[in-house]
C-alpha positions, 0 to 999 in steps of 0.5 A: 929221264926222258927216253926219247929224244927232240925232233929239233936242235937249238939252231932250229934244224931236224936231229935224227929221232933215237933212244936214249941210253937208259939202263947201265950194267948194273941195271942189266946184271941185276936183270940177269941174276933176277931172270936166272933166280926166278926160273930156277926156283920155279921151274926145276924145282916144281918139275921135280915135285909134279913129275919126278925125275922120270918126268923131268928126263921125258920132258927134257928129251922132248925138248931136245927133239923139238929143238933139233926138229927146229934147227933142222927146219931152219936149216930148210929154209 
């Protein structure tokens, strides 16, 4: 399939330039499931090992300040 479209129309005009749709829901759920398996085994799972769960509580508070320092700076502007 091709993704992009043809400059031309069959009476020799110009079409608009476009996308052609190209992935369908299952494509897109599948993307979906894939991306939430893929970080959640590796990346809770090695957190927990590498820095217990102390680690992981300092790491995810500093997340948490990092994130509110950046909707507060967003806020800002």
């Amino acid at each position: 399939m091709n993704i992009l479209h043809s400059n031309s129309t069959s009476d020799g005009g110009v079409a608009s330039p476009g996308l052609a749709k190209y992935a369908g829901l299952f494509s897109l759920v599948g993307l979906a499931v894939s991306a939430a398996v893929v970080g959640e085994f590796s990346g809770w799972n090695h957190g927990l090992i590498d820095g217990g769960f102390g680690g992981m509580l300092i790491a995810t508070l500093l997340v948490i300040l990092m994130y509110a320092c950046l909707c507060i700076s967003m806020a800002e502007l």
